[in-house]
PyMOL CGO cylinders between C-alpha atoms (Angstrom):
from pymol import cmd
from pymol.cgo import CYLINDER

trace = [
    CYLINDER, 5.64, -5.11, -27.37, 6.87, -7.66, -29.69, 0.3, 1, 1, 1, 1, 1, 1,
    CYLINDER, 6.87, -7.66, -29.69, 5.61, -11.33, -30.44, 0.3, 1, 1, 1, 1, 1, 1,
    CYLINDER, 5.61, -11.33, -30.44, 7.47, -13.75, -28.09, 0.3, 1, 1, 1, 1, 1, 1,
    CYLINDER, 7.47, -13.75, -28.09, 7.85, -15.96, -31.40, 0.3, 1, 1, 1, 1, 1, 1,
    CYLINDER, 7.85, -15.96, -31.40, 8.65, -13.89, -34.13, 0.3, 1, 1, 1, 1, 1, 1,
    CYLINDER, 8.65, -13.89, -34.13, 9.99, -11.38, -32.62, 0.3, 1, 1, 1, 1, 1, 1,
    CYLINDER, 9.99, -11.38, -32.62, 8.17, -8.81, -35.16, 0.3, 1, 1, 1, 1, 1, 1,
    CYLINDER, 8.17, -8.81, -35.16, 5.76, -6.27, -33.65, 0.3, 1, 1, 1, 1, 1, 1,
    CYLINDER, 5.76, -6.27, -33.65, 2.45, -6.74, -31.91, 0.3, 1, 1, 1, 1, 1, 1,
    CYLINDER, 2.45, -6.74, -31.91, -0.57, -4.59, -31.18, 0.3, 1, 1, 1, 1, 1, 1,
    CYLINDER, -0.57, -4.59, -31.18, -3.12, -4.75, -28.10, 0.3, 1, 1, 1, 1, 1, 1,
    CYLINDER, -3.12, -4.75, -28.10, -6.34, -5.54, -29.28, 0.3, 1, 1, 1, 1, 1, 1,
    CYLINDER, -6.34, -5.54, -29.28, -8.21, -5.80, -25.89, 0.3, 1, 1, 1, 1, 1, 1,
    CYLINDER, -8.21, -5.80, -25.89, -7.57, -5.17, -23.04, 0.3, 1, 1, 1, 1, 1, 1,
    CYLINDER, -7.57, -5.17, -23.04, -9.97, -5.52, -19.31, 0.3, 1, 1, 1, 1, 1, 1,
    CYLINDER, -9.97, -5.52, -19.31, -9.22, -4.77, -15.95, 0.3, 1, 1, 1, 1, 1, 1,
    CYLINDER, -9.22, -4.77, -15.95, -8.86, -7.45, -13.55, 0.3, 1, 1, 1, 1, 1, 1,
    CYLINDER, -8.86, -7.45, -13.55, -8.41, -5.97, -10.27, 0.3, 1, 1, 1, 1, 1, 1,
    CYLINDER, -8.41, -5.97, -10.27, -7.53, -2.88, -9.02, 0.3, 1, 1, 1, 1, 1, 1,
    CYLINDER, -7.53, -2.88, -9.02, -3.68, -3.38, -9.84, 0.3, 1, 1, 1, 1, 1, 1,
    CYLINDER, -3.68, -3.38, -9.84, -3.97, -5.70, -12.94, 0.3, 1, 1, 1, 1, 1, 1,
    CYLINDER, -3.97, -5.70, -12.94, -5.42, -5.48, -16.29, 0.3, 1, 1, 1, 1, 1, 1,
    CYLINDER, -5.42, -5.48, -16.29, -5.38, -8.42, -18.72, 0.3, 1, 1, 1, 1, 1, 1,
    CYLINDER, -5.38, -8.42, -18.72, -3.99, -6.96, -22.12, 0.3, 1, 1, 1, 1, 1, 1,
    CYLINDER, -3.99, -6.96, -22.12, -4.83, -9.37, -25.58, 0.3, 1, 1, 1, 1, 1, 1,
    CYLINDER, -4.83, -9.37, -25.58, -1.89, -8.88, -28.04, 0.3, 1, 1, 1, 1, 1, 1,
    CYLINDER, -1.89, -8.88, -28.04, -1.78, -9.24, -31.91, 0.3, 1, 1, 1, 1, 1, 1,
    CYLINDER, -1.78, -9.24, -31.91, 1.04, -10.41, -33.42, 0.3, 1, 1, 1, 1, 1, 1,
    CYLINDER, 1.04, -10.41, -33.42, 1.32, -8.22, -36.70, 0.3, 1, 1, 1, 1, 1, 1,
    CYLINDER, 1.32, -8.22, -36.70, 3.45, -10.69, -39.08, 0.3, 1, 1, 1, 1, 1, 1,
    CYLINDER, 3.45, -10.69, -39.08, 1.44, -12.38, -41.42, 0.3, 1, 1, 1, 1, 1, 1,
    CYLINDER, 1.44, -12.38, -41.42, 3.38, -15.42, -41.25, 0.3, 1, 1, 1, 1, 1, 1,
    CYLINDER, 3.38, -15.42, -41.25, 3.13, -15.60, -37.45, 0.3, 1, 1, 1, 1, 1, 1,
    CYLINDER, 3.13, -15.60, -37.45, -0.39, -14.60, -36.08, 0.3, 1, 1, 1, 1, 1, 1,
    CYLINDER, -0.39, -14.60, -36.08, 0.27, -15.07, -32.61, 0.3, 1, 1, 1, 1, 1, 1,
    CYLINDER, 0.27, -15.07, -32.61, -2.33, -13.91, -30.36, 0.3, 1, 1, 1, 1, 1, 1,
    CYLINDER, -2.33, -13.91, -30.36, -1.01, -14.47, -26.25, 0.3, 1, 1, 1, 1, 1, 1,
    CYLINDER, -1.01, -14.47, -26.25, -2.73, -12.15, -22.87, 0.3, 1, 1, 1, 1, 1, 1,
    CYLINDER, -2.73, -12.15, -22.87, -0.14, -10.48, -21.01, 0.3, 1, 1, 1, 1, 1, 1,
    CYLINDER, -0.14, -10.48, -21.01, -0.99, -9.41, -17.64, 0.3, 1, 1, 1, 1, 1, 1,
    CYLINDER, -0.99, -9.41, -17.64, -0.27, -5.33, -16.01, 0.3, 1, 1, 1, 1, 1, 1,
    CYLINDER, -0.27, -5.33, -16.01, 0.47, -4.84, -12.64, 0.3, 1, 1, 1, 1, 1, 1,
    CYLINDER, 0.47, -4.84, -12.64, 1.18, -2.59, -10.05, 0.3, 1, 1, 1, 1, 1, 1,
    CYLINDER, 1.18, -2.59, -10.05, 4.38, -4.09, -8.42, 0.3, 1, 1, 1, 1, 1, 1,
    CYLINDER, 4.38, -4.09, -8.42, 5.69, -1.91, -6.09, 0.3, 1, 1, 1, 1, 1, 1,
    CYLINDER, 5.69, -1.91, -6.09, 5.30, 1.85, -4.60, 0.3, 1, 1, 1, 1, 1, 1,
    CYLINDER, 5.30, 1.85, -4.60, 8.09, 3.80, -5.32, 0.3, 1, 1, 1, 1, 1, 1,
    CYLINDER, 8.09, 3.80, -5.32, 6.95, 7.27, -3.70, 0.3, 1, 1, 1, 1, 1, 1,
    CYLINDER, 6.95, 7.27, -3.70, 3.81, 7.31, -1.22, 0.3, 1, 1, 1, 1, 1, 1,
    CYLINDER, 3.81, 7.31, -1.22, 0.49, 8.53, -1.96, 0.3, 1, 1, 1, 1, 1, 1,
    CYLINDER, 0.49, 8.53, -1.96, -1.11, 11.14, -1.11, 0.3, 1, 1, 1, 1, 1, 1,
    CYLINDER, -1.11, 11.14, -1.11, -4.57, 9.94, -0.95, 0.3, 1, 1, 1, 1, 1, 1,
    CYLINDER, -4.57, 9.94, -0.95, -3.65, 6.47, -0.43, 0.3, 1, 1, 1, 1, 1, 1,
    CYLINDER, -3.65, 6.47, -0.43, -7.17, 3.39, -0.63, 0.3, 1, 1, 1, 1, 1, 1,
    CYLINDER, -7.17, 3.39, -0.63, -6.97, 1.85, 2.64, 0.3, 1, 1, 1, 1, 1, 1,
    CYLINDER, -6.97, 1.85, 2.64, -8.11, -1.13, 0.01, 0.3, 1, 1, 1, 1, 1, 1,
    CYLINDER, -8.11, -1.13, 0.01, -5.26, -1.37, -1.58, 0.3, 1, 1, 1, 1, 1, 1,
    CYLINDER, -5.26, -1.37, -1.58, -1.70, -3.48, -0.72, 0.3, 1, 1, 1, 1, 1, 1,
    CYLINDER, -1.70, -3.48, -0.72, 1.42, -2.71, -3.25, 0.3, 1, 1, 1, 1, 1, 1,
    CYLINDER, 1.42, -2.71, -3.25, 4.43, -3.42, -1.72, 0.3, 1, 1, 1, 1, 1, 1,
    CYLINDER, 4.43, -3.42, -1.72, 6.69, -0.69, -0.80, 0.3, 1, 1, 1, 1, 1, 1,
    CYLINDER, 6.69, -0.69, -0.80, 10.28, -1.17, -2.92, 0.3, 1, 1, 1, 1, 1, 1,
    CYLINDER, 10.28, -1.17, -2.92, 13.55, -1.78, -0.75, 0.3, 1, 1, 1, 1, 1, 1,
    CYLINDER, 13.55, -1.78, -0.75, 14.42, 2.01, -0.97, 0.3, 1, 1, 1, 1, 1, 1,
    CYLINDER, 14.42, 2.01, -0.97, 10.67, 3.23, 0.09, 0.3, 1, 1, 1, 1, 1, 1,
    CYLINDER, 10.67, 3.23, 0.09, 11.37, 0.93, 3.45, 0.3, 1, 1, 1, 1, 1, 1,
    CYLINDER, 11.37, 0.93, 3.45, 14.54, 2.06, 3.90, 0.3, 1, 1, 1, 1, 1, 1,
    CYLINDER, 14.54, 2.06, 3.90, 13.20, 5.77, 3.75, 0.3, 1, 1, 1, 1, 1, 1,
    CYLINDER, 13.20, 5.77, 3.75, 10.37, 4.62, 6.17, 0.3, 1, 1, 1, 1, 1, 1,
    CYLINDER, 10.37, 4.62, 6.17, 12.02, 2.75, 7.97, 0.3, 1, 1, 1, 1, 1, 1,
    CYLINDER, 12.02, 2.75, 7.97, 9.16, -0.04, 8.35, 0.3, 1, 1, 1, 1, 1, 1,
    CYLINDER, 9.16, -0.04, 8.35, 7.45, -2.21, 6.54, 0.3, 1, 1, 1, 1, 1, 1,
    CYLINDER, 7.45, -2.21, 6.54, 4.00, -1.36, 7.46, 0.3, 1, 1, 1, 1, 1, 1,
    CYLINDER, 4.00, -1.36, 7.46, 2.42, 2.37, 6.40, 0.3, 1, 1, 1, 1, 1, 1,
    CYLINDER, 2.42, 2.37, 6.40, -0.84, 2.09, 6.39, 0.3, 1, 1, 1, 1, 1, 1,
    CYLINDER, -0.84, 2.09, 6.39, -3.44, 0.44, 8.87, 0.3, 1, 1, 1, 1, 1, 1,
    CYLINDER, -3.44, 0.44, 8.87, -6.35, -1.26, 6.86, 0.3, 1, 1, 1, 1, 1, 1,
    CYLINDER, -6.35, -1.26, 6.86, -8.60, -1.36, 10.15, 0.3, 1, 1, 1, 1, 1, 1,
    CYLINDER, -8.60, -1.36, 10.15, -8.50, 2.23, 10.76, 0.3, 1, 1, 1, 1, 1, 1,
    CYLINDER, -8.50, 2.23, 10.76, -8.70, 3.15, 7.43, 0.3, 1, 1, 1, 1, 1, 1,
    CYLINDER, -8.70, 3.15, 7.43, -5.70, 5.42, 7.77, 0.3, 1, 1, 1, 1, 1, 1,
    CYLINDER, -5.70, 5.42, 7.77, -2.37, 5.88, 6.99, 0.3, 1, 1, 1, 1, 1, 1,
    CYLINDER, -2.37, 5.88, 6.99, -0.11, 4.95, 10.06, 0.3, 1, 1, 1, 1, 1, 1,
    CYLINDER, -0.11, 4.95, 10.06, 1.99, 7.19, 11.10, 0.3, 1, 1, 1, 1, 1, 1,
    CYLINDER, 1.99, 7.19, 11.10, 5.32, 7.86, 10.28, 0.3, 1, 1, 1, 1, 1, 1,
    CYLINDER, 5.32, 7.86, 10.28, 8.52, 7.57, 12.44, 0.3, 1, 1, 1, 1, 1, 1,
    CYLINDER, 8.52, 7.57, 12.44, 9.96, 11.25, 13.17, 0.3, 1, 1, 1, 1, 1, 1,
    CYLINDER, 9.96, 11.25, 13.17, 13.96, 11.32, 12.91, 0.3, 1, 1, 1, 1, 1, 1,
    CYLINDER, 13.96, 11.32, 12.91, 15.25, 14.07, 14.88, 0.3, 1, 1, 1, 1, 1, 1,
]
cmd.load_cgo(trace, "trace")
């Protein structure tokens, strides 16, 4: 990544997870002149391709294509603890 300032490069110094889809990362600046130090933030955004062990814990949307494919919004039932099933196309 580079500095948002300076535009020169910048290393991760820490970094700690925050949930189960996010983790805080600390970034260095590495100009001299500069010095910036700023927390960025990873996370999971969207599922592209369903898992195959999916959490029942765990809610990442599904991306406009994976819905389309599926055909619903809703794959997996958190009360049950399993994944819903799937609409068969014949």
């Amino acid at each position: 990544m580079k500095c948002p300032h300076c535009n020169s490069r910048a290393l991760i110094r820490t970094s700690r997870e925050v949930s189960g889809t996010t983790r805080e990362i600390t970034y260095q600046c590495q100009s001299m002149d500069c010095g910036h130090v700023w927390v960025s933030a990873i996370t999971a955004m969207r599922t592209l391709t369903l898992p195959s062990s999916p959490n029942p814990k765990v809610r990442i949307p599904l991306s406009a294509r994976a819905r389309a494919l599926l055909g619903r919004d809703e794959i997996f039932d958190l009360k049950a603890g399993q994944q819903a099933a799937l609409p068969i196309n014949d």
